[in-house]
N, C-alpha and C positions, 0 to 999 in steps of 0.2 A: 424683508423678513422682520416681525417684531415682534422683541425677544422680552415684552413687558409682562411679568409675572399679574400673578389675579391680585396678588397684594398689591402692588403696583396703580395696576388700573382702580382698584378699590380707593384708594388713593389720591389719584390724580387730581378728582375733580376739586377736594378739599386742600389740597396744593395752590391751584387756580384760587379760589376762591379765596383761603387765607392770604394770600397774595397780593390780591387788589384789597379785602377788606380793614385787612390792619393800617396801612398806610393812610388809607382813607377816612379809614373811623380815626385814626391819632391824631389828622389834619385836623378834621373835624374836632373834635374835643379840644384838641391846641388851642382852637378859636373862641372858645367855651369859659369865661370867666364868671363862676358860680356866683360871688360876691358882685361883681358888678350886675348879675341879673336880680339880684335882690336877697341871698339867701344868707343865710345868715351863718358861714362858715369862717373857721381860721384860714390863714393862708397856710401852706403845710411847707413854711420857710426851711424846718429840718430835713427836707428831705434829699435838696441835690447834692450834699456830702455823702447820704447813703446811697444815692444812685447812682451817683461814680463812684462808688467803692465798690457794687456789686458789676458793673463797668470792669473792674479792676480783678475782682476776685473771676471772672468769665474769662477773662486774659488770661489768670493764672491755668485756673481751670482745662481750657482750651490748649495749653500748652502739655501740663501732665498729660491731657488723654492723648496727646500727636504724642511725646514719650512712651505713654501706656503701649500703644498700640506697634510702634516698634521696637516695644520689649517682647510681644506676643502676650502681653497682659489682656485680652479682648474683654473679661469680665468688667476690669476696672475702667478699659477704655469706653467701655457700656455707660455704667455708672456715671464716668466723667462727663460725658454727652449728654446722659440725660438733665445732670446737672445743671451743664454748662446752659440748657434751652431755657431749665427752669428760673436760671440767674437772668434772662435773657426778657421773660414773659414777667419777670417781678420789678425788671429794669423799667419795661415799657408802663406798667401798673401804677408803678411809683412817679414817673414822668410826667405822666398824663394826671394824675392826681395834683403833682404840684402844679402844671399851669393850666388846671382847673382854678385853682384856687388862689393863684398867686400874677402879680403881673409880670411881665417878660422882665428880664434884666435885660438892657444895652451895653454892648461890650462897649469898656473907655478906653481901652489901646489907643495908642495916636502912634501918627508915621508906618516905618517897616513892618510893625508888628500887628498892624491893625490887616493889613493882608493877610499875614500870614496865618493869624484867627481864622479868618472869614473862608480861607482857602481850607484851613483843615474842617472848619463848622460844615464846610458845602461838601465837602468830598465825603464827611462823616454822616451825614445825612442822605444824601444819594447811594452810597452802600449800606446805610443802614437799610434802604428799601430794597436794594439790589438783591442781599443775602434773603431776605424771606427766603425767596422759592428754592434759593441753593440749600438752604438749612433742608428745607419740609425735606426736598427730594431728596438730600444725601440719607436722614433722615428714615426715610422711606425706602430708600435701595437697604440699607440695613435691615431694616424690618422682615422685608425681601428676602433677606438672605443672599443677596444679590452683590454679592462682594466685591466683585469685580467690577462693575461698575459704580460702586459704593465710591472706591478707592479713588475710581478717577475724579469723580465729581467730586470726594476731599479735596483733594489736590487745588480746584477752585473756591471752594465756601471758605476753606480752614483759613487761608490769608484775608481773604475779605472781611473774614466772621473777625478775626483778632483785631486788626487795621480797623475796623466799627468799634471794639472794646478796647483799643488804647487810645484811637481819637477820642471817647467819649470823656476819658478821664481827664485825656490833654485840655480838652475843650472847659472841662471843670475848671479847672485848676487855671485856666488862663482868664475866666469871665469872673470867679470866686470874688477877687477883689472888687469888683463891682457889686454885689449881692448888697439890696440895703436890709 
């Protein structure tokens, strides 16, 4: 039996799609140094303090709407969600702009803590890509109206979703010192 609403299917296929294509275009564009092709831009060095703060403020965020929503606040818990994507798409916008235009930092940790970077950078990277689809579809079961299963699939995004926006700051704040 399947019990997928017409919003739902309407849906779907732009799920899939945003799914493989953000991961792939951010690859892609990561690879992409505008100034080494020849052009004649600044590197946009201010921007990984603002993109881990929007990292940071998505955390917050994320946290009052799981609050809002077991307060029976659903307007705010709306609000806070849609927020929460739009800190989400300005994070990704701002990322890709600076290592468009700027060259990678090398983390300098040496010893213990040079793992433990790398271990948080990989886990935070591989659920950053994980959550797309959890996002779109939790996302999408609300639109739905589809509460019930809205709620289950929270239950999966919401940790991943936050675990991606507190690593991304940790991740700031441990390579920062290396910034030239």
């Amino acid at each position: 039996m399947n019990n997928t609403s017409a919003v739902e299917k309407k849906y779907n296929k732009w799920i899939v799609i945003l799914s493989v294509i953000i991961p792939l275009t951010v690859a892609a564009l990561f690879g992409v140094n505008l100034r080494k092709l020849g052009f004649d831009v600044q590197p946009l060095t201010f921007l990984p303090p603002i993109y881990a703060s929007v990292n940071g403020l998505t955390a917050v965020i994320l946290v009052a709407a799981l609050w809002a929503i077991k307060n029976k606040k659903v307007a705010l818990h709306e609000k806070l969600m849609k927020t929460a994507i739009l800190c989400s798409v300005l994070f990704l916008i701002m990322y890709v702009a600076y290592h468009m235009t700027s060259d990678s930092t090398k983390y300098g940790g040496e010893g213990a803590i040079r793992y433990v970077y790398y271990f948080i950078l990989i886990t935070h990277i591989v659920l950053s890509i994980v959550v797309i689809p959890f996002v779109l579809i939790t996302y999408v079961r609300a639109l739905a109206q589809r509460f019930d299963t809205h709620r289950k699939i929270a239950k999966i995004t919401f940790p991943i979703w936050l675990y991606v926006a507190v690593t991304g700051v940790i991740v700031y704040l441990m390579i920062s010192p290396y910034y030239t």
